[in-house]
C-alpha positions in Angstrom: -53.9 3.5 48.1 -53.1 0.1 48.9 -51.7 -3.1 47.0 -51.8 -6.1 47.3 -49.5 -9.6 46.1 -49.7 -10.8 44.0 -52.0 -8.7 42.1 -52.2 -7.1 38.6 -52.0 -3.6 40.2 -48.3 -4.9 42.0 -47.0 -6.3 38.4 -48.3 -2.7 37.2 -47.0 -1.1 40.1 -43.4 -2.2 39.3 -43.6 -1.3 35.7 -44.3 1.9 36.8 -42.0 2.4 39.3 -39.4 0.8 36.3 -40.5 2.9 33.9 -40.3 6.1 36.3 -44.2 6.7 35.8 -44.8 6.6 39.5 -46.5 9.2 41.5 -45.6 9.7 45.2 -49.0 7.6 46.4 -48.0 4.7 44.1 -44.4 5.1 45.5 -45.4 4.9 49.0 -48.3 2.1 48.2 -45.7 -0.1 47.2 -42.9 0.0 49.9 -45.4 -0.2 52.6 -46.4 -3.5 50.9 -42.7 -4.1 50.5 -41.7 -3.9 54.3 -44.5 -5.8 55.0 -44.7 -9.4 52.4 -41.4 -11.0 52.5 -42.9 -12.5 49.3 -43.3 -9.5 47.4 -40.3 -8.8 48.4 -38.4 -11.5 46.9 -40.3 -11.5 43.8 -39.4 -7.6 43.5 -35.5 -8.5 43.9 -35.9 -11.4 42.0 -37.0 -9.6 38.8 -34.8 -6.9 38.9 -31.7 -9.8 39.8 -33.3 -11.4 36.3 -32.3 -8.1 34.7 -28.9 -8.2 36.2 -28.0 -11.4 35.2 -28.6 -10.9 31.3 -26.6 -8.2 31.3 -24.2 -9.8 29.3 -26.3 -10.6 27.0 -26.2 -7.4 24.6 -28.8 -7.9 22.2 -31.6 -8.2 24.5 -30.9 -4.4 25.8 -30.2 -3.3 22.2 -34.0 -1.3 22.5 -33.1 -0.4 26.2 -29.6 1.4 24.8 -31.5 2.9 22.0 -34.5 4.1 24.0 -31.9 5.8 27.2 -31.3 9.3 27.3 -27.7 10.9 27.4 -28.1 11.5 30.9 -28.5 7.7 31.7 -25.6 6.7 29.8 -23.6 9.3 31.8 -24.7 7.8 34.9 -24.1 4.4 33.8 -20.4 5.4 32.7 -19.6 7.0 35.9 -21.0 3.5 37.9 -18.9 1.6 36.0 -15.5 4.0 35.8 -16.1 3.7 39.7 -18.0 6.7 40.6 -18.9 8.1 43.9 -20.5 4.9 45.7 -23.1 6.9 47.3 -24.6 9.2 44.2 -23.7 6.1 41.8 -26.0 3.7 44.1 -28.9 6.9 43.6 -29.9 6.3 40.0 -32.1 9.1 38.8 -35.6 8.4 37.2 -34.1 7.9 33.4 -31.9 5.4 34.4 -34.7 4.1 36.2 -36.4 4.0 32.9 -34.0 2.1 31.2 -33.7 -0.6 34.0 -37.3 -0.9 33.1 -37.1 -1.5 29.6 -34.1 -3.9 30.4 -36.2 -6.0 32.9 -39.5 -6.1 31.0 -36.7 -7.2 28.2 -35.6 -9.8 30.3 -39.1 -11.5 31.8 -40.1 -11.7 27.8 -36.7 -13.4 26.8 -37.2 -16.0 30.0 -37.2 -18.9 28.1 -33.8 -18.4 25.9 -31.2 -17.3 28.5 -32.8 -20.1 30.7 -32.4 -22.9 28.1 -28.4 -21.7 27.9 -29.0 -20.4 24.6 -26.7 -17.3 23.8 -25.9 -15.3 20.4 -22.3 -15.6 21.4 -20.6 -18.2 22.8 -18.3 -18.4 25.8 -14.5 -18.9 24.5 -14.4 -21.6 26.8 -17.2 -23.3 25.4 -15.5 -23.5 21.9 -12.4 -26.6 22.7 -9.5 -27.1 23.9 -6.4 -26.6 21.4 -4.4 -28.7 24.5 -2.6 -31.5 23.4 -1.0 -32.9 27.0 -1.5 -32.4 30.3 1.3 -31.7 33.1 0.9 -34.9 35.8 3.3 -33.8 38.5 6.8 -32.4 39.2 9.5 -33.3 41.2 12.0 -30.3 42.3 11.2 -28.8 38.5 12.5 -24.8 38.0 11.2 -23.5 34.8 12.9 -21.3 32.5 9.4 -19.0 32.6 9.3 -17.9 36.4 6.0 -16.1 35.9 4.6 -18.7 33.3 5.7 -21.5 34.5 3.3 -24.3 34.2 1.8 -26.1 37.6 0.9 -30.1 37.8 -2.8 -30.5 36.4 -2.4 -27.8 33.2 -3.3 -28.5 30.3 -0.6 -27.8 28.0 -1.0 -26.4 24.4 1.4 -26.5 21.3 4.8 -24.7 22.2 7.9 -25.1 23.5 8.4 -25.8 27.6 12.1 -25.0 28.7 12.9 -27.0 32.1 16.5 -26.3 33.7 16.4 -28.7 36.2 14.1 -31.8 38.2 11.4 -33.5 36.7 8.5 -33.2 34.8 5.6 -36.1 34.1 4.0 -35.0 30.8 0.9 -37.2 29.9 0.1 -36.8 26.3 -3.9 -36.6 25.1 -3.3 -40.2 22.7 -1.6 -41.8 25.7 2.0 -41.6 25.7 4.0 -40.5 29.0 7.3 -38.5 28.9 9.5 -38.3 32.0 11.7 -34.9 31.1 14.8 -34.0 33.0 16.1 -30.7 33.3 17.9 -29.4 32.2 15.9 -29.6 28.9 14.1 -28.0 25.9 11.0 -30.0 24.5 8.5 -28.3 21.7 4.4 -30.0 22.1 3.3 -30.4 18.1 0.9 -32.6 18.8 -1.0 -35.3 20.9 1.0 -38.0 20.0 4.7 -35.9 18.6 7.1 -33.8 20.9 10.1 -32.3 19.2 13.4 -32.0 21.9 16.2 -29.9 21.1 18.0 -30.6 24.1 18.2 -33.0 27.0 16.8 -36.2 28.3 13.2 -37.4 28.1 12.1 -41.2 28.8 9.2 -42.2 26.9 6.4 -45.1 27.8 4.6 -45.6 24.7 1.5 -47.6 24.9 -0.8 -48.9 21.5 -3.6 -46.5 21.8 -1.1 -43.7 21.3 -1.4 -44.7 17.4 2.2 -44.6 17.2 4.4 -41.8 18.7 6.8 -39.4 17.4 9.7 -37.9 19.1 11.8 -35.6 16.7 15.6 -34.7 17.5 18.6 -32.7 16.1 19.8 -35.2 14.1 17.2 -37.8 14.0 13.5 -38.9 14.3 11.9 -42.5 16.4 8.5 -43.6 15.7 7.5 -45.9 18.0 4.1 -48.0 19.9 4.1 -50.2 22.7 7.8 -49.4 23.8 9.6 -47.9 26.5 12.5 -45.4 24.9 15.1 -43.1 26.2 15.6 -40.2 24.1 18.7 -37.9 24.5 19.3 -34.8 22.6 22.7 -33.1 22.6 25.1 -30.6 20.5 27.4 -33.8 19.5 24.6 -36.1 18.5 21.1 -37.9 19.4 20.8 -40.9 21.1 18.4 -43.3 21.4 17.5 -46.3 24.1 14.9 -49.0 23.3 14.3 -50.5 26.9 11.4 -52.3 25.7 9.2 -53.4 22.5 10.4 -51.5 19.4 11.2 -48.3 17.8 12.1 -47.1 14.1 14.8 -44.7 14.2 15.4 -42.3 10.8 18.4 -40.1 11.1 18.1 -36.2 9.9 19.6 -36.8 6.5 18.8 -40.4 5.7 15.7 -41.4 3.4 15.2 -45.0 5.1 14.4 -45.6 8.8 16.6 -48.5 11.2 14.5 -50.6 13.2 16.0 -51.0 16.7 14.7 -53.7 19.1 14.5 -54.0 23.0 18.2 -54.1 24.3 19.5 -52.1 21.7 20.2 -48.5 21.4 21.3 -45.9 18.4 23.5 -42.6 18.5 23.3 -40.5 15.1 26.5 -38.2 15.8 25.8 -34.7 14.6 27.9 -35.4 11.3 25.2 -38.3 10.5 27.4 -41.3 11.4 25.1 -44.4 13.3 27.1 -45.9 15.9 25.1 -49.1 17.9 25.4 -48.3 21.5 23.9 -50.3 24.8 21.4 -48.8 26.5 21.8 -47.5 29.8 18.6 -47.2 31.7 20.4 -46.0 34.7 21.3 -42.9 32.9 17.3 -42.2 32.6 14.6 -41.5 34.8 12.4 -44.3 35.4 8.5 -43.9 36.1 9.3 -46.3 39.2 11.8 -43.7 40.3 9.9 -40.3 39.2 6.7 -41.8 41.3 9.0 -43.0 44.1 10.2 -39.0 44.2 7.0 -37.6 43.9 5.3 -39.2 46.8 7.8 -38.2 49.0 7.2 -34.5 47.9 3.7 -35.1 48.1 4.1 -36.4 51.4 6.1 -33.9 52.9 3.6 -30.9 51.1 0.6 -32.7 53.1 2.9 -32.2 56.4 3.6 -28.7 55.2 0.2 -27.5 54.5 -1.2 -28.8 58.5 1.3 -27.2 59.9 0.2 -23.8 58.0 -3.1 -24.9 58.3 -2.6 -25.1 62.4 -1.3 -21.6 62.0 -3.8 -20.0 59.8 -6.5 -21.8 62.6 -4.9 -18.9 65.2 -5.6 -16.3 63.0 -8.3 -13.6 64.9 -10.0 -12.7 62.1 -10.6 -16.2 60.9 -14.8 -16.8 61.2 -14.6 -20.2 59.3 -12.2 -23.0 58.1 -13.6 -26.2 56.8 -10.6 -28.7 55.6 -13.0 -31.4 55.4 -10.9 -33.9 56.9 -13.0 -36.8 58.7 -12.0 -40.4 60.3 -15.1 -41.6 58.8 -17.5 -41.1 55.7 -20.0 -41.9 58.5 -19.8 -38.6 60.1 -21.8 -35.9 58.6 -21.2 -32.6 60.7 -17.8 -30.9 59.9 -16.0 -29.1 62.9 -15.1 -25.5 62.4 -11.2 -25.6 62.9 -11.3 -21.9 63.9 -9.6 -21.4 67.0 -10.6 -17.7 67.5 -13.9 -17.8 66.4 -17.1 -19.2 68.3 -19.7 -18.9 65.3 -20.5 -21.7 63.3 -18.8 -24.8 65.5 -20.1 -27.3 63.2 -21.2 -27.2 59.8 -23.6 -30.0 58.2 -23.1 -32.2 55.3 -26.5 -32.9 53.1 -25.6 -35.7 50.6 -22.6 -35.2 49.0 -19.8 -38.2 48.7 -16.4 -38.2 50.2 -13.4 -38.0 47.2 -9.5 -37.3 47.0 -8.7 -33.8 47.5 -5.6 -32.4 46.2 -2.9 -34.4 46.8 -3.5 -38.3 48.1 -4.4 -38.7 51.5 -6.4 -35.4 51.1 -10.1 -35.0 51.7 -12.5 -33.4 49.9 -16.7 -33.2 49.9 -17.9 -33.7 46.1 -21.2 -32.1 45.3 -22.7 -34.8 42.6 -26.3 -33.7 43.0 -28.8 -31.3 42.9 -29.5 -31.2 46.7 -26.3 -31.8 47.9 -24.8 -28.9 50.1 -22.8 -27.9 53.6 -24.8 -25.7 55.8 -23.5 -23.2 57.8 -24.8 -20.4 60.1 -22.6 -17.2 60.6 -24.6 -14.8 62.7 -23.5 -10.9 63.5 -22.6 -8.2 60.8 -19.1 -7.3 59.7 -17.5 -4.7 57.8 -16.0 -6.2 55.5 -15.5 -9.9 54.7 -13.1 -12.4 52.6 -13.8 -15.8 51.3 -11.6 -18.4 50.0 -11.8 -22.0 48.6 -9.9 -24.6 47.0 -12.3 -26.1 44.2 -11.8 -28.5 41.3 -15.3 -27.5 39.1 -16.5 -30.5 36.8 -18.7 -28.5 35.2 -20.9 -25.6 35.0 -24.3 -26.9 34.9 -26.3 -24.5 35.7 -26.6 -20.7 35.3 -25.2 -19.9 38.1 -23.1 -22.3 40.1 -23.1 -21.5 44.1 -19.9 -21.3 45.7 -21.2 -19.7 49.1 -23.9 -18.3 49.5 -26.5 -17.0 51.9 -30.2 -18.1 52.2 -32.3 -16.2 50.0 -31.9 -12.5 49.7 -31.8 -11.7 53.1 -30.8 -7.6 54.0 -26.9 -6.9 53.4 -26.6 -10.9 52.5 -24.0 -12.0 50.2 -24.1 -14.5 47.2 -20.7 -16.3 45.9 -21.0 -18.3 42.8 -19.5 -18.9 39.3 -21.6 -19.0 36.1 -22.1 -20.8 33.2 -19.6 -18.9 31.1 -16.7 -19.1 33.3 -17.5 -15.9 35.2 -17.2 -15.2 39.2 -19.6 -13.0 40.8 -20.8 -11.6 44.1 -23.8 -10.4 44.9 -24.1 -8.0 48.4 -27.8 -7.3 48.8 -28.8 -3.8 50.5 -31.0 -2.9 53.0 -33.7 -1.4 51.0 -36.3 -3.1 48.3 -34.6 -4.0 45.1 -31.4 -2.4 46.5 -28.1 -4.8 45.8 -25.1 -5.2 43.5 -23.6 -7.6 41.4 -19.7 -7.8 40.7 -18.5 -10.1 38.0 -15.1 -10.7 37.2 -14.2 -11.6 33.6 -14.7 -14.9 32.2 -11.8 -16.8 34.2 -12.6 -20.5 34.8 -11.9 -22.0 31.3 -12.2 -25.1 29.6 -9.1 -26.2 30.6 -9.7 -25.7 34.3 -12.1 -28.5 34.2 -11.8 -31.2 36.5 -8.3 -29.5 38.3 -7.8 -28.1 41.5 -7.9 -24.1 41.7 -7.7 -21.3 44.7 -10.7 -18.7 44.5 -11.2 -15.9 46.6 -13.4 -12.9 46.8 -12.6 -9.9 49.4 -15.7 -7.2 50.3 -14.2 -4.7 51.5 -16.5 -2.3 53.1 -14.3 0.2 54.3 -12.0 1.1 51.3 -15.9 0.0 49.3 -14.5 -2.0 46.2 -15.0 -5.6 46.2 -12.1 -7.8 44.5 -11.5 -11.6 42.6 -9.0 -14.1 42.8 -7.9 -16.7 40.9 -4.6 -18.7 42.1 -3.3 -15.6 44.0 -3.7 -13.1 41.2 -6.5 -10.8 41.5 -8.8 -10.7 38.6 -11.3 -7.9 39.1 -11.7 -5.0 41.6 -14.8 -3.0 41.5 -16.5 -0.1 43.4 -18.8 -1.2 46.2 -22.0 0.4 46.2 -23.6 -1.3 49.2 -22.7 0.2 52.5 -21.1 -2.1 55.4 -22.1 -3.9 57.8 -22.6 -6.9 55.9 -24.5 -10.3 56.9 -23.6 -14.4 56.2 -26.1 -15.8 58.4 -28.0 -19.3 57.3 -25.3 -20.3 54.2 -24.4 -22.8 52.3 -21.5 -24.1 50.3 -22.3 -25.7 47.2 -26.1 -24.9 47.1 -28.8 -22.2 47.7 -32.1 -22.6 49.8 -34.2 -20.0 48.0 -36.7 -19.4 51.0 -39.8 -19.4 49.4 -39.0 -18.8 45.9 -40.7 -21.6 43.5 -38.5 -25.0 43.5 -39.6 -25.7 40.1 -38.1 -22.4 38.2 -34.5 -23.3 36.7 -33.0 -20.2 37.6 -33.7 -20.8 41.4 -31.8 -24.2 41.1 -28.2 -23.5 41.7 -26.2 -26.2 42.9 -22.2 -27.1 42.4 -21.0 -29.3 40.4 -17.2 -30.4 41.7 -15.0 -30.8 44.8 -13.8 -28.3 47.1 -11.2 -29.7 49.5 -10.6 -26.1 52.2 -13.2 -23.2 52.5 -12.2 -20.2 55.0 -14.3 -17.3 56.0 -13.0 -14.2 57.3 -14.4 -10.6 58.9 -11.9 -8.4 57.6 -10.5 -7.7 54.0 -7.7 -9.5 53.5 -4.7 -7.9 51.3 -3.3 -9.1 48.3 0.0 -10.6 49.7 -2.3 -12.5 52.3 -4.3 -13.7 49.5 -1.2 -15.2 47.5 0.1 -16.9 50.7 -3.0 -18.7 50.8 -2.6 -19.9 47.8 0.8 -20.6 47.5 0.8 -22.6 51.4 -2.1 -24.4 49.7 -1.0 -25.2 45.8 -1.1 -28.7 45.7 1.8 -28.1 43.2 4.6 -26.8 45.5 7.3 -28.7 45.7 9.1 -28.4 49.0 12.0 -30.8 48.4 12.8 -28.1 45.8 14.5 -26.1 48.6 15.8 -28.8 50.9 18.3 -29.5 48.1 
């Protein structure tokens, strides 16, 4: 018996084999045409990757899960509860079966998971209940070591308790708030903060539609005005360094207005005393930006001198900083200094954009064809990647962060999908043999458009492959796919398909964002490694924190 692709007896063929109606012949019909059309090939893993990908889609496998014998759902359990990799990556002809269903399923439902239509929602896709955003810090410590908030959150109703440095806080209708620690402020709103200790300095321009800033022992109202607010046990006082503000003391029923030059302390007993301002007893945005560029400078300097270390690292395959003296040049030099794969990498469109601090580089990925080509020859046993990204949005269904050209044998794919997701595909060596790990939804709305550390580690020895987000790993799964593992022809940002058709959505899988450092290495990296990178890299970290 012999097939042929493509063919009605090959789209048979695989239904059968799906459906675990094969006989031995048909078995043996099929992977001899297998091994031999790199096009059948790729449309075999391509439908059963089709299947993969809808997994989270529930209803579409409701007659799959009804139509699966006990003994598939064990199997399935024990894959997921992290089974034996070597009988879990064996399934037996019902789970075959179901995969069948699943995929026929999925080929008939084409045309709604590709138009981004879902019964349910991502969370992230819902809004944003943020009412501010955290600009920068200067030398800040918050009160919430593990929670503390990092420059580019967005920040939600709720108090923030700074003990000491300063925090820029940029409200959603427009106002500005300089807070100095050591200090207790509560977000209500987009345009109200309530502080029920310390000092804050607010700039208050006319599209913030008036701004409130509530007190112990008394309220301001205010547009276009500059005010010093200062809350303590004895009293409240306020500083009108330019345009207006009303001021309305806890227990009064009419409001004072107080003009630029003038200033108001309601004493905790409800007395209003007139008082001059003193704007050298606030922080001023000339002096809060005059602070933060020297701790930005001095976190550049910081982060090349790691980065000068991390290039001596043996392990390192790759490391792309995407630092260039001109726009004009359009090969990137690999900075690793151990390594002699990969020397340079090449730039395809793109545009050249601020990375994360200023002065910083980055490559933005605007289009659909832009990418960075790599190629990473020789196998490895296991393999960690890691990139500093700021994601502008997740066009398409799945979003390539790295990956490699088509579905080449023990190849790997990186990339985030539409829902927030991170997954990695590691392809096998034997038709329609691969595995995809996805993490839980972790890019959010709020992660749109600021900078964040991701990094996956395949780790073919302990044979679990692992997520991280900012340091913290996310996932960690059973690896089903033996070592040793292959990069070869890659690309960041993009995905050449190699043959597949360039006119089907699902095949089109560019980036949309900025990514500022990539690194490649052969060997899993551990935890604590991961978190240095990401802490040496934060664009956060304030280093004249600990030189005072």
């Amino acid at each position: 018996m012999t097939l042929a692709f493509p063919s009605p007896e090959f789209d048979d063929a695989v239904a059968a084999v799906c459906h675990g109606e094969a006989d031995e012949a048909l078995c043996r019909a099929l992977n001899e045409l297998l091994r031999n059309d790199a096009a059948a090939l790729d449309e075999y893993i391509l439908r059963t990757e089709l299947h993969s990908r809808l997994g989270s889609d529930e209803d579409l496998f409701v007659a799959a899960n009804q139509l699966s014998s006990v003994e598939t759902d064990t199997e399935e359990q024990g894959f997921l509860d992290g089974g034996d990799p070597d009988s879990a990556a064996k399934p037996k002809r019902s789970l075959w079966w179901a995969w069948g269903v699943a995929a026929l399923l999925v080929l008939a439902a084409l045309g709604v998971w590709q138009s981004g239509v879902r019964e349910q929602a991502p969370d992230w896709q819902v809004g944003s209940q943020a009412v501010a955003m955290l600009d920068r810090t200067v030398r800040a410590r918050w009160a919430d070591a593990e929670g503390q908030p990092v420059a580019g959150d967005s920040l939600e109703p709720g108090w923030l308790t700074l003990e000491s440095g300063l925090a820029q806080i940029v409200f959603y209708k427009g106002a500005r708030l300089i807070v100095e620690g050591p200090a207790e402020i509560y977000l209500l709103a987009p345009n109200h903060v309530s502080v029920r200790k310390g000092k804050i300095t607010a700039d208050i321009p006319s599209q913030s539609s008036g701004f409130r800033i509530d007190g112990p022992h008394a309220s301001v109202d205010a547009t276009v005005a500059n005010v010093g607010f200062e809350a303590e046990g004895s009293g409240t006082a306020v500083h009108v360094f330019a345009g207006q503000a009303a001021v309305r003391p806890r227990n009064a029923s009419a409001e004072e207005s107080v003009e630029r030059g003038i200033g108001i302390l309601v004493t905790e007993t409800g007395d209003v005393q007139r008082i001059q301002p003193d704007g050298s007893a606030f922080a001023s945005l000339y002096d809060f930006h005059a602070e933060s560029s020297a701790a930005l400078a001095l976190r550049r300097d910081y982060w090349e001198v790691m980065g000068e270390r991390l290039n001596q690292e043996e392990s390192l395959l790759v490391r792309l900083d995407f630092e260039q003296a001109s726009p004009s040049r359009w090969e990137l030099p690999n900075l690793s200094q151990s390594s002699s794969v990969a020397e340079m990498a090449s730039v395809i469109g793109c545009q050249w954009g601020r990375g994360r601090w200023p002065g910083k580089q980055a490559i933005e990925f605007q289009n659909v064809n832009d990418r960075v080509r790599l190629d990473v020859p020789g196998e490895y046993d296991s393999l960690t990647l890691s990139a500093w990204v700021r994601v502008q949005g997740l066009d398409r269904e799945l979003n390539s962060l790295f990956m490699s050209d088509g579905f080449m044998e023990k190849s790997i794919h990186w990339l985030l999908r539409d829902d927030g997701v991170l997954g990695m595909t590691v392809v096998g060596d034997q038709p329609g043999d691969y595995q995809i790990v996805a993490s839980p939804p972790v890019v959010e709305l709020d992660d749109i458009g600021r900078w964040i550390h991701l990094a996956v580690v395949v780790d073919g020895r302990s044979r679990r492959v692992s997520h991280f987000v900012n340091g913290q790993e996310v996932d960690r799964e059973a690896l089903m796919i033996k070592p040793p593992y292959r990069v070869g022809p890659s690309e960041l940002g993009n995905w050449s398909a190699r043959g597949f058709p360039e006119d089907d959505p699902f095949m089109i899988r560019n980036f949309s964002g900025s990514m500022d450092e990539f690194c490649l290495f052969s060997r899993a990296l551990e935890p604590e490694e991961i978190e240095t990178l990401y802490q040496e890299g934060r664009p956060d970290l304030d280093l004249l924190a600990f030189r005072r």
